[in-house]
Each structure stands twice: as C-alpha cells, then as structure tokens.
C-alpha positions as MATLAB code, in Angstrom:
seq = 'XXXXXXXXXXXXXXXXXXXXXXXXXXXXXXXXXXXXXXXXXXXXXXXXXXXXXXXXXXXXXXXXXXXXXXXXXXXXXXXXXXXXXXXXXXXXXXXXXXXXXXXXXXXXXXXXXXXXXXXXXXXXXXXXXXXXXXXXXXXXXXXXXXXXXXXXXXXXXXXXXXXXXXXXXXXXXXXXXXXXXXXXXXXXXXXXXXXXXXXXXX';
ca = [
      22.344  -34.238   14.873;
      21.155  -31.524   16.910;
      23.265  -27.799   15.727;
      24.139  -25.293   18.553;
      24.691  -22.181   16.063;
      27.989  -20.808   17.082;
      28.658  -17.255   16.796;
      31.103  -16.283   19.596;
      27.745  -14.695   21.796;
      26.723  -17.790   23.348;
      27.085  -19.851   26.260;
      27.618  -23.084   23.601;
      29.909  -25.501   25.962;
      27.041  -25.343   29.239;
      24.290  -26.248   26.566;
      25.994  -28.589   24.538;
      26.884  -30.187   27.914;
      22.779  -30.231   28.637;
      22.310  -31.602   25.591;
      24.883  -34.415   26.509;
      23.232  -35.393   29.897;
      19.912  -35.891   28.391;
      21.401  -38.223   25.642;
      21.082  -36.065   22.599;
      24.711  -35.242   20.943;
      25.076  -31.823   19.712;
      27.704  -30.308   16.791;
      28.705  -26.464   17.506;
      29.120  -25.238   14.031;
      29.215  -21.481   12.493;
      29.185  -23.626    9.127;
      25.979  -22.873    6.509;
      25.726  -26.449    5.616;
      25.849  -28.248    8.731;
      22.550  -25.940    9.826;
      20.973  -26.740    6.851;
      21.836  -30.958    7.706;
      20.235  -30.585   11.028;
      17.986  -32.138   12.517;
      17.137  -29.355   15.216;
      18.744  -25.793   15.606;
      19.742  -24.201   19.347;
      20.395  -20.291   19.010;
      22.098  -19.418   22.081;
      23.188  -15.890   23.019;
      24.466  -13.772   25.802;
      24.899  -10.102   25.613;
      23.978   -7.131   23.498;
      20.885   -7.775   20.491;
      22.719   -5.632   17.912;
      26.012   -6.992   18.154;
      24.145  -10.601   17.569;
      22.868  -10.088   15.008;
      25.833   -8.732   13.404;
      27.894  -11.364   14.819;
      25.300  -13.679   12.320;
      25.224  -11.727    9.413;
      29.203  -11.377    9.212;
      29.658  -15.136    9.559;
      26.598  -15.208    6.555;
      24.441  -17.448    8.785;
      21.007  -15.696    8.760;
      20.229  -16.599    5.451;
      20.757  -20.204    6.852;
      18.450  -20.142    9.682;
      15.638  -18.659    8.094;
      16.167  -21.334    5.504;
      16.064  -24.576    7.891;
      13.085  -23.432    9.840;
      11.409  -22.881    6.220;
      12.143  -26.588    5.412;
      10.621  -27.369    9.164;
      13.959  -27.998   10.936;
      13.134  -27.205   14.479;
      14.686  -24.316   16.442;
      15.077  -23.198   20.450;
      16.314  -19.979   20.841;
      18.091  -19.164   24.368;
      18.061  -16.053   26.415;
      19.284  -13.310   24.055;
      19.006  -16.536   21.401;
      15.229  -16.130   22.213;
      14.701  -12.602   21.708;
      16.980  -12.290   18.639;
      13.886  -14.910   16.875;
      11.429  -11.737   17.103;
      11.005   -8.706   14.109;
      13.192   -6.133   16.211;
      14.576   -5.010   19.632;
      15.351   -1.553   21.049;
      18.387   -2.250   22.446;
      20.780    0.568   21.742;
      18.203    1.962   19.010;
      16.127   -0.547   16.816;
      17.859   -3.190   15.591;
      15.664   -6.061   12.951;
      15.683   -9.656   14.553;
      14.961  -12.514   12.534;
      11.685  -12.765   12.284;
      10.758  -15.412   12.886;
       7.895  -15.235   15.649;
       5.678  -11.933   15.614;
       7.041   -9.305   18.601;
       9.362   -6.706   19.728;
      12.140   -6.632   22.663;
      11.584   -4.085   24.656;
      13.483   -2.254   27.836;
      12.034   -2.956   31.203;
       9.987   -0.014   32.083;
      11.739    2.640   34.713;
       8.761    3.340   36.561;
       9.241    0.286   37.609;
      12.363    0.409   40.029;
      12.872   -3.108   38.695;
      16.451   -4.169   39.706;
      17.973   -4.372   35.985;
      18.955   -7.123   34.785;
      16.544   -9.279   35.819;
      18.682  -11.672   37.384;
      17.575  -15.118   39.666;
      15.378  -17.544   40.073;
      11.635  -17.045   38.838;
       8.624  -18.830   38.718;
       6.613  -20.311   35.678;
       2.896  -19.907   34.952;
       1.879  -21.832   32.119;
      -0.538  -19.592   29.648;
      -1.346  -22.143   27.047;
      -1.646  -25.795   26.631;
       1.166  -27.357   24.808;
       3.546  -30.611   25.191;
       6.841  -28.529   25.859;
       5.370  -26.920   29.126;
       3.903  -30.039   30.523;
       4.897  -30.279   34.632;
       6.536  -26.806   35.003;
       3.354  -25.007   36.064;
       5.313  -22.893   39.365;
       8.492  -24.291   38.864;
      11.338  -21.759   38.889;
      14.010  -21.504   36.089;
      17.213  -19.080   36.306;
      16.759  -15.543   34.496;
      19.497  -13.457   33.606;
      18.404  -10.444   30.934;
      17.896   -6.901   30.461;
      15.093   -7.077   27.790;
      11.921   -9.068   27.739;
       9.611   -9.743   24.894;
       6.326   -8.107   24.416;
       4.388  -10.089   21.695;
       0.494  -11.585   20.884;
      -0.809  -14.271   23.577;
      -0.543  -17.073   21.362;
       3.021  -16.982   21.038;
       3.132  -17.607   24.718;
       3.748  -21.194   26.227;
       4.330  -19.702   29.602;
       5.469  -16.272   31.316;
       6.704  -15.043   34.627;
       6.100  -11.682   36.436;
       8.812   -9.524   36.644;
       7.004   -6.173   37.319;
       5.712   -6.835   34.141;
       4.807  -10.030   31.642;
       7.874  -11.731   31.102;
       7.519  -14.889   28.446;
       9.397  -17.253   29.733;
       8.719  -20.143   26.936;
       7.475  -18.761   23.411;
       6.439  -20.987   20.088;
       5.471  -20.160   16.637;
       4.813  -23.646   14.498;
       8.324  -25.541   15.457;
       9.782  -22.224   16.555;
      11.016  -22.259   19.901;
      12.065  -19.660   22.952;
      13.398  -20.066   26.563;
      14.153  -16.218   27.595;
      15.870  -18.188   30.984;
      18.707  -20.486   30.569;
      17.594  -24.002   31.107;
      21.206  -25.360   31.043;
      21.447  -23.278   34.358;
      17.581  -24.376   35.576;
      18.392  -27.624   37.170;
      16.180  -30.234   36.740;
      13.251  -28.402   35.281;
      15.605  -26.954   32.878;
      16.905  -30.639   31.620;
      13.043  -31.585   31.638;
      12.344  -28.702   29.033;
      15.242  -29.303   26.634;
      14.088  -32.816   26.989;
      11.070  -31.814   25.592;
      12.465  -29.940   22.556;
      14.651  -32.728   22.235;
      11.453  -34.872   21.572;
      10.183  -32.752   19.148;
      13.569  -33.072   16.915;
      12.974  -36.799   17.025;
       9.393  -36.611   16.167;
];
C-alpha cells in the first residue's frame, strides 16, 4: 500500500485521486505505523516550510519517515513535500528539513524581477539519465512555489529555468522530489507518478 503522509499541509485528496487513475491505491494516514507498513511514502505539502515541519513533529511523524527510508521504503516528496526532504530552508529564517537529500531552499533572488510565486506551466530539461525522467525531456508540468532548491548536480533528475535553476525532479538512492505538482501536470504528470509507482513495485 502506497502512504500519502497526512499532516493537514497537503493537497492529499488530488494525489490520492492520481494515484487512483494510474491503478495504485493509496491510504492517507498521520499514523506512525502505517508509514512504517508501507510500501512507498508520498510527502505532499502546500504552504509555508516552517509550519511543515512543525505540523510533522507535533503529530511525532519525523522520526517515522526517516525510519522507512532507512529500511529502503521509497519516498516522493511534492512541491513544498519536495523541499521539506532537504537539510534546511530560509523561509521565514532557517528552519532544519529532513535531511534526507543534501541542499538548501532558498528565496528566489530579487534582482531578478521574477514574478513570485513562480506560478504556471514550465518546461523540463532532463540533466541526468535515470528511469523516472524517461519521455519528459521539454514537456511542461504545472509550478506553483515561492522557494526553489539549490543543491549538488547529482541530485538532479531534471530542472527548469525560472530566472534561475529550478530542479524540477530530484533523487538521492530511493529518495524522490517533484518541486511541480504532477497531480495537476496532465498526462506527463500521471506518466511520472507512474514511474515512482514502478519503483514501489520493484
């Protein structure tokens, strides 16, 4: 059974309803031992990175996480899901992350004039070789975030440009990150939590 972790920041229903149309059933659970039963984790999340994380520790469910992925459960974090994976963010001061992949979240740089958040449809440029990210070279998935992720090269599947590097699609071992929200990504996004879905079942 594949666990949406449910900690009242998430967009659970849309992804469990994914999860549905490409024929893998999903539990949404805040419990400790149905995330350590699981056959794959999701880690949704909309919103603010401190509150997150707080919203995990209060409901005692970080302990949890860290200890499935140690026994090799897989894990996709989404959107805010994806950036709470990393060692820290500096949203509203510096706040620890899980982490679980090697990086920091980061403000988009003023300079830039970016339009903040990023929100809308972006491309995908595929950095490094890797099952997940096979077929989405310049497809476009659906963005909506304030943050992005700046963290080593090899932690990047695939990235879009945003004024600066945005990755898109991170991994560490069986650690997984969309920043976008593939729920909301059409067919492309149903192809990628396809393929996460295959590595569960592998």
């Amino acid at each position: 059974m594949m666990v949406i972790v449910d900690y009242d920041t998430g967009n659970t229903r849309s992804l469990s309803m994914a999860f549905e149309k490409i024929g893998m059933p999903t539990l949404i659970s805040d419990q400790a031992s149905d995330i350590l039963q699981a056959k794959g984790l999701v880690l949704p999340g909309v919103g603010a990175f401190p509150k997150a994380m707080e919203a995990l520790k209060e409901r005692g469910l970080v302990g949890p996480i860290r200890e499935a992925v140690a026994n090799g459960t897989p894990l996709l974090g989404i959107c805010l899901g994806m950036q709470l994976l990393f060692d820290y963010s500096l949203e509203y001061g510096e706040t620890a992350g899980l982490g679980l992949i090697p990086g920091k979240v980061l403000p988009f740089p003023r300079e830039l004039a970016l339009r903040i958040p990023h929100m809308g449809w972006n491309s995908l440029q595929v950095t490094r070789a890797d099952s997940l990210v096979a077929g989405v070279e310049d497809e476009f998935v659906y963005y909506v975030h304030s943050y992005y992720v700046d963290c080593p090269n090899e932690y990047v599947l695939s990235s879009s440009d945003y004024g600066v590097n945005v990755p898109g699609i991170v991994k560490n071992n069986h650690v997984y990150g969309m920043q976008f929200h593939p729920e909301k990504s059409g067919e492309v996004g149903l192809a990628l939590l396809s393929g996460f879905k295959k590595v569960v079942e592998a």
